[in-house]
C-alpha positions as CSV (number, residue, x, y, z in Angstrom):
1,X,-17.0,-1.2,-3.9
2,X,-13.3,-0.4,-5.3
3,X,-13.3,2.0,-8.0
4,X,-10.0,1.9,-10.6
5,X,-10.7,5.2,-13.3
6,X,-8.1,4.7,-16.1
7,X,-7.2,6.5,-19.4
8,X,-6.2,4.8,-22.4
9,X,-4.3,6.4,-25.6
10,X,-5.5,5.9,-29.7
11,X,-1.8,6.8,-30.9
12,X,-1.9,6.7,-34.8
13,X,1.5,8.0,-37.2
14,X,1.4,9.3,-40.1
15,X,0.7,5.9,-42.3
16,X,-2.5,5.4,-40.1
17,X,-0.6,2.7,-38.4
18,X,-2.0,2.0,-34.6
19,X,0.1,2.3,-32.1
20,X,-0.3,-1.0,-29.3
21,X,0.9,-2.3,-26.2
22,X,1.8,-6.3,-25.5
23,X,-0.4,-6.6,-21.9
24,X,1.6,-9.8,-20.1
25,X,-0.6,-10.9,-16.8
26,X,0.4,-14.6,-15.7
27,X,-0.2,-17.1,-18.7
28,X,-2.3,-14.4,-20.5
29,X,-1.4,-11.8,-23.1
30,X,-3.2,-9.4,-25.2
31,X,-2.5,-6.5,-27.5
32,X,-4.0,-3.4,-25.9
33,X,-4.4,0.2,-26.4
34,X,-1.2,2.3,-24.3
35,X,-2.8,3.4,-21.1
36,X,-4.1,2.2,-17.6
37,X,-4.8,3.7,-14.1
38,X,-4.8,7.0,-12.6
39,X,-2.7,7.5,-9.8
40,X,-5.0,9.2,-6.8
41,X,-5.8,13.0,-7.6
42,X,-3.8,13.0,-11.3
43,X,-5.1,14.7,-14.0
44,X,-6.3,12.3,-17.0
45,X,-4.4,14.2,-19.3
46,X,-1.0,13.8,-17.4
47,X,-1.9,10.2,-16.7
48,X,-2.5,9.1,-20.2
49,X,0.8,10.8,-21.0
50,X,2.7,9.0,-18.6
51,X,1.2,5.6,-18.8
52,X,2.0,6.1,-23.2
53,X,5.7,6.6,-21.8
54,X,6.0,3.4,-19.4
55,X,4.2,1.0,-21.9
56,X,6.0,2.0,-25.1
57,X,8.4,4.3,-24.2
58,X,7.4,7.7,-26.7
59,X,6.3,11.0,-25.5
60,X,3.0,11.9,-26.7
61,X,0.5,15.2,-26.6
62,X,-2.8,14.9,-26.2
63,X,-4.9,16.9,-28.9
64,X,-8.7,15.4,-27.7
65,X,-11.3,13.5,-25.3
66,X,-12.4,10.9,-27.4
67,X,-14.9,9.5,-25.1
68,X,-16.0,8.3,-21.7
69,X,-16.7,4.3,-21.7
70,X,-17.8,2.9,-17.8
71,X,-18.2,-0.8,-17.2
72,X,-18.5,-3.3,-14.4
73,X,-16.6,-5.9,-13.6
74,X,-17.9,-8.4,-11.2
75,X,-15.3,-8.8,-8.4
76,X,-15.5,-13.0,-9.1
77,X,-14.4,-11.8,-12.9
78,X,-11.4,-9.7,-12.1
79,X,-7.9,-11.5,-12.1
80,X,-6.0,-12.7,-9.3
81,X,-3.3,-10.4,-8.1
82,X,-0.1,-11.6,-8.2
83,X,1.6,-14.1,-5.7
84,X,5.1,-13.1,-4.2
């Protein structure tokens, strides 16, 4: 079994406005929350930070956990990995 442990930011300004990333994977898009996998041994703190930087480019601070969420996702559900 592969294990992928992520942490995903809520990012809200001063207007209550939500803060999203554009997720492109092949022919499918989403909005998503900023976030996405920690590197092996990284704090989730420092990972959340960093992954808000490469999606969208702004610094952020963390102020709380707001919660833990676990799912599973069937290995025949996943997406493909890329071709070269």
């Amino acid at each position: 079994m592969d294990l992928r442990v992520a942490a995903y930011a809520i990012v809200i300004d001063e207007d209550d406005r939500i803060l999203l990333a554009h997720w492109n994977e092949g022919r499918r898009a989403a909005w998503t929350l900023p976030g996405g996998g920690l590197d092996p041994g990284e704090d989730p703190e420092k990972a959340v930070r960093r992954e808000v930087r490469e999606e969208t480019g702004f610094k952020v601070s963390v102020d709380e956990l707001l919660g833990v969420h676990s799912r599973v996702i069937p290995a025949s559900r996943r997406s493909p990995e890329e071709e070269d």
